[in-house]
Each structure stands twice: as structure tokens, then as C-alpha cells.
C-alpha positions in Angstrom: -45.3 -24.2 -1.3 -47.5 -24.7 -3.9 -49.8 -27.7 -4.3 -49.1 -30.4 -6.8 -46.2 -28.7 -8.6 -43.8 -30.7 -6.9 -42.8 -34.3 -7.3 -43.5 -36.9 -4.3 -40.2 -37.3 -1.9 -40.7 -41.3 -0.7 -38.1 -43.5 1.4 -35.7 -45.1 -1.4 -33.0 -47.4 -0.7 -29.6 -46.8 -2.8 -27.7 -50.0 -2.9 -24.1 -50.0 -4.4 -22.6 -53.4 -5.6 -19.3 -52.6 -5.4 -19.5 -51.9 -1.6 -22.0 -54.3 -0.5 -24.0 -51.0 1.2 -27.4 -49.8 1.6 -28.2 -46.4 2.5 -32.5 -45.6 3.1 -32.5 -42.3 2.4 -35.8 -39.7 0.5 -35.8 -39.6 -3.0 -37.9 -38.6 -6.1 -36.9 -41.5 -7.5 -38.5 -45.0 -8.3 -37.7 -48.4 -9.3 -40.3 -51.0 -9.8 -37.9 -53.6 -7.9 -38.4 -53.8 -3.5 -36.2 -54.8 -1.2 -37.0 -54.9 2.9 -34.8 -52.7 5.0 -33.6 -53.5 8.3 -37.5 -52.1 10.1 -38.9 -54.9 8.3 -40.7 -52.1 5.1 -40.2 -52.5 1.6 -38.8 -50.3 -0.3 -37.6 -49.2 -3.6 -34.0 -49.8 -4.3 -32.1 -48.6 -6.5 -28.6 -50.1 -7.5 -25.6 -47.5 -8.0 -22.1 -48.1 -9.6 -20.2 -45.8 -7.2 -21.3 -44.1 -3.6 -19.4 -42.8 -0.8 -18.5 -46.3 0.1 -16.7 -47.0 -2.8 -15.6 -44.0 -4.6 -12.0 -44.1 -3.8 -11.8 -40.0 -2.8 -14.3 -41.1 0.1 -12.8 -44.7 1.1 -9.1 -42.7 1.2 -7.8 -44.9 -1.2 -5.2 -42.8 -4.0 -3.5 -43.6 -7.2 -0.1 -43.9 -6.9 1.2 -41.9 -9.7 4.5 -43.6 -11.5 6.3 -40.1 -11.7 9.6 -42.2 -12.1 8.2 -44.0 -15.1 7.0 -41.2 -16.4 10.1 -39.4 -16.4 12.3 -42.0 -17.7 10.1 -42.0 -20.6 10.3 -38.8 -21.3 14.2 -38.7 -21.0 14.3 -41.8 -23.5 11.7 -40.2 -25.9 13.0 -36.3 -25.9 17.2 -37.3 -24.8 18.1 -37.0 -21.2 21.5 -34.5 -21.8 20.0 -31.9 -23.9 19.2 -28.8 -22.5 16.4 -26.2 -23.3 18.8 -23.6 -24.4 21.1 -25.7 -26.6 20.6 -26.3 -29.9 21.9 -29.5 -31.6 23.4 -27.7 -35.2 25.3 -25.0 -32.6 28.9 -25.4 -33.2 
């Protein structure tokens, strides 16, 4: 690697609210605000709106999709007995 083209990887710790988690992981990153970690060093935290804790594809929780709703709503917007192949002026 070459000298002093690359930026400075330091310990930063990645706080998400939502969770009440910190992870202490490296990072290019900074943030002017400290926080001590569990080994009794400050470091830089940064606060994050979603992580893996959080983010409901990683915490397994779904969106329960009202499919029933849906339908219905199309039925009362579009006409639940027509068909595709009918048309309404055929006699």
C-alpha cells in the first residue's frame, strides 16, 4: 500500500437509538462526541437511525400485507362480477 493516500481506520462505536445497541467496530469515520466502551476507552460514537438490531429484515419482524383489503377494494372500485372478456354495451 501506498503511504498517506489512505484515510486513518480508528475504533468507532455505532450506537442505534431505536435498539438501545452499541457495536465498537473500525471506521473512517469521526464524531467530535466520546462515549466509554465496556474496556473502560473512549471512543467516538456515532448515532444511527437503523442497524441490524433494528432493521426489521434482520430482527425477523414482517409486514403483514392486507391482501383481503386490498382486494375488496379493488372489487368495489372496478365491480366484483365483470369479467375481462365481457363488455358492458354487448347485448
Amino acid at each position: 500500500m501506498k503511504s498517506r493516500i489512505h484515510p486513518v481506520s480508528r475504533p468507532v462505536v455505532f450506537r442505534d437509538r431505536a435498539a438501545d445497541v452499541a457495536f465498537l467496530t473500525r471506521s473512517t469515520a469521526d464524531s467530535g462526541e466520546r462515549v466509554v466502551w465496556e474496556d473502560g476507552n473512549a471512543y467516538p460514537v456515532i448515532d444511527v437511525e437503523t442497524s441490524s438490531a433494528s432493521h426489521p429484515f434482520y430482527a425477523g419482524g414482517t409486514r403483514v400485507l392486507d391482501t383481503a383489503g386490498r382486494v375488496e377494494q379493488f372489487h368495489r372500485r372496478y365491480g366484483a362480477g365483470e369479467t375481462s372478456g365481457s363488455s358492458p354495451n354487448a347485448a
